[in-house]
Residue frames relative to the residue before (quaternion, step in Angstrom):
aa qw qx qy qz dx dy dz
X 1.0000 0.0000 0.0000 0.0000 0.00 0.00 0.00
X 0.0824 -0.8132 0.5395 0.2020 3.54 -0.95 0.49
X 0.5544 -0.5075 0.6461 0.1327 2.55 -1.96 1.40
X 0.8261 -0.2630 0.3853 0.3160 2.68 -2.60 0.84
X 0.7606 0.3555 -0.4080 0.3587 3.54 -0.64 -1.55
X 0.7348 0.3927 -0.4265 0.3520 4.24 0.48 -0.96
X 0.4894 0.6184 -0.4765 0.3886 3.47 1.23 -0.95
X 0.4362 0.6930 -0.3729 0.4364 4.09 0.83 -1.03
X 0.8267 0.4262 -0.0332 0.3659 2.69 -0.34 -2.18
X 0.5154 0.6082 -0.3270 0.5075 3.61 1.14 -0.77
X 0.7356 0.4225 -0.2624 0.4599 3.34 0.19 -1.52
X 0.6565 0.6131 -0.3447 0.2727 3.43 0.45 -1.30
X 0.7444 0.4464 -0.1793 0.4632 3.25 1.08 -1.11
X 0.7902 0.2719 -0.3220 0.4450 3.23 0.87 -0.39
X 0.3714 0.4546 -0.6835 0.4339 3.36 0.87 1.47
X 0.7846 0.3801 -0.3126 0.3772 3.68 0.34 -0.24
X 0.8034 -0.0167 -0.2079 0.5577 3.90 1.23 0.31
X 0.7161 -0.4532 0.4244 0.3189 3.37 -1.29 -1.12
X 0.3311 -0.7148 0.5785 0.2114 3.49 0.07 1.34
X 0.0922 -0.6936 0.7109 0.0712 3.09 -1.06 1.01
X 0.8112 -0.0517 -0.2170 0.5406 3.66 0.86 0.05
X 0.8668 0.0538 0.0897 0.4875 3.98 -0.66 -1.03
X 0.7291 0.1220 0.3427 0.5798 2.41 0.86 -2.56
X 0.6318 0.2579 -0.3384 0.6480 3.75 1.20 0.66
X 0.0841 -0.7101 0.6899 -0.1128 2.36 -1.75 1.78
X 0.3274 -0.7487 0.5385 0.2055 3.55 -1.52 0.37
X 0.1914 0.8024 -0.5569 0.0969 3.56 -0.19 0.93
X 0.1392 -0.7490 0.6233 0.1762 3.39 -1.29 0.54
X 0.2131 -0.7721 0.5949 -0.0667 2.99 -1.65 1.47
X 0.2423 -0.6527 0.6038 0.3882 3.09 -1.26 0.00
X 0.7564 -0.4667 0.2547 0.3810 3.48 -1.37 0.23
X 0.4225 0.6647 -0.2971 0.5398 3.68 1.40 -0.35
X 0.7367 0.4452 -0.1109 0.4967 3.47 0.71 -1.74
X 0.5723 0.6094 -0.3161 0.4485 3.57 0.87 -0.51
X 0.7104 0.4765 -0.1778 0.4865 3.26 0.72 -1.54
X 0.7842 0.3668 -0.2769 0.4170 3.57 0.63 -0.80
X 0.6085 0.4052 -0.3992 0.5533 3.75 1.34 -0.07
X 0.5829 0.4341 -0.5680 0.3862 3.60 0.69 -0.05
X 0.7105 0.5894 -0.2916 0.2506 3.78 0.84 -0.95
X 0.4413 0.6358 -0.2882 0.5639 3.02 2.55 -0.66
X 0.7727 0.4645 -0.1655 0.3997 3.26 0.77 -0.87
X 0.5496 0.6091 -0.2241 0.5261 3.31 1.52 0.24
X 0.6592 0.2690 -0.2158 0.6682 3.21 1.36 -0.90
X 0.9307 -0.1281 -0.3217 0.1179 3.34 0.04 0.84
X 0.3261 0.6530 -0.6179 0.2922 2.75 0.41 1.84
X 0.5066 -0.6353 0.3969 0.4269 3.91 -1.01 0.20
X 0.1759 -0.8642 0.4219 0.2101 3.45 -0.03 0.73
X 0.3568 0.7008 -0.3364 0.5181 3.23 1.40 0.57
X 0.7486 0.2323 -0.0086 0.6209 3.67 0.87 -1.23
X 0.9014 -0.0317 -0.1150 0.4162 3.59 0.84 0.05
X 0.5699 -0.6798 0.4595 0.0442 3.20 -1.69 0.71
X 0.1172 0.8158 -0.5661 0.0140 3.66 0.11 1.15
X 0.2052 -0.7720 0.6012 -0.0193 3.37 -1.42 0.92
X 0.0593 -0.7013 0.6888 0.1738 3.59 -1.15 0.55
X 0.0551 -0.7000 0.6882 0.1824 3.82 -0.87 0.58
X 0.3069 -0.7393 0.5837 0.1363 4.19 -0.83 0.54
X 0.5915 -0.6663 0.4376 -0.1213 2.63 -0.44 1.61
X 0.0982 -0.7440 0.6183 0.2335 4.36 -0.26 0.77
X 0.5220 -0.6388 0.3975 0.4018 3.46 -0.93 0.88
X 0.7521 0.0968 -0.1940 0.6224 4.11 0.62 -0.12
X 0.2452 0.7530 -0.5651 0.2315 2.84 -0.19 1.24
X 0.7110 -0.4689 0.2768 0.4450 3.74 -1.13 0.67
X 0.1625 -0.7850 0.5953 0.0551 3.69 -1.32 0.75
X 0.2899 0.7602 -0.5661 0.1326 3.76 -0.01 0.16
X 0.2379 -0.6995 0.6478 -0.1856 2.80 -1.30 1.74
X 0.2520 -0.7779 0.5718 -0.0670 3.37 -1.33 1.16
X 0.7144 0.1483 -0.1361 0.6701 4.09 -0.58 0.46
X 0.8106 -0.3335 0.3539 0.3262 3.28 -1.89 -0.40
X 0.7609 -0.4367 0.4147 0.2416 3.44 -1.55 0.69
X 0.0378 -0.7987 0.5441 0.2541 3.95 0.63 0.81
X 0.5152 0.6158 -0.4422 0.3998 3.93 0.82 -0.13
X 0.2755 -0.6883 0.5666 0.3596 3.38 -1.45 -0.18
X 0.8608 -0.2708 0.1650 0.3980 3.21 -1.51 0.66
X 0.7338 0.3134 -0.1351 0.5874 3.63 0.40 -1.33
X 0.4342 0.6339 -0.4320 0.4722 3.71 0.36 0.41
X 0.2635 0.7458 -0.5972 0.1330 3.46 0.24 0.93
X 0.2666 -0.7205 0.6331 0.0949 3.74 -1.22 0.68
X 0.0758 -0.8229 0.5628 -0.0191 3.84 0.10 1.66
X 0.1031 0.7209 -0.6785 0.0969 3.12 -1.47 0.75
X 0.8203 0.0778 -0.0154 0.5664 3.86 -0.47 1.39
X 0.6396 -0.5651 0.3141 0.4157 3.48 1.44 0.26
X 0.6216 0.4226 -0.3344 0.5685 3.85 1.21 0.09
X 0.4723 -0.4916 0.6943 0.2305 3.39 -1.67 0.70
X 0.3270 -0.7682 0.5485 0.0459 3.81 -0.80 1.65
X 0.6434 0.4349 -0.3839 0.4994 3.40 1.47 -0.64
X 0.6053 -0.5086 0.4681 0.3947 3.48 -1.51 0.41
């Protein structure tokens, strides 16, 4: 069951990207931005009961995708002027 502090943490993140599930999100940062959502993200999660992670991401790097499109149609994720989702 989730508690207050993830419900937080939930929101927090998806003001700054695109759940891609529950508890994975896609956001781009700059390195400035990183530091200051990890420190948001320190003050309020329980760091006892949970486990936050950033993994970086190469900016072209390999995509491979399985089953259907969890986005809808009009959902488009730009970057450099192209739509990244298929």
């Amino acid at each position: 069951m989730w508690v207050d502090w993830k419900v937080r943490v939930h929101r927090h993140l998806r003001n700054e990207g695109l759940p891609l599930q529950c508890s994975v999100f896609t956001v781009r940062l700059t390195i400035r931005r990183q530091a200051m959502l990890m420190l948001d993200l320190a003050e309020l999660i329980e760091p006892s009961e949970d486990d936050v992670r950033l993994y970086p991401l190469p900016e072209n790097g390999e995509r491979v995708r399985l089953g259907q499109q969890m986005f809808p149609e009009d959902v488009m994720l730009i970057a450099k002027g192209g739509n990244l989702l298929p």
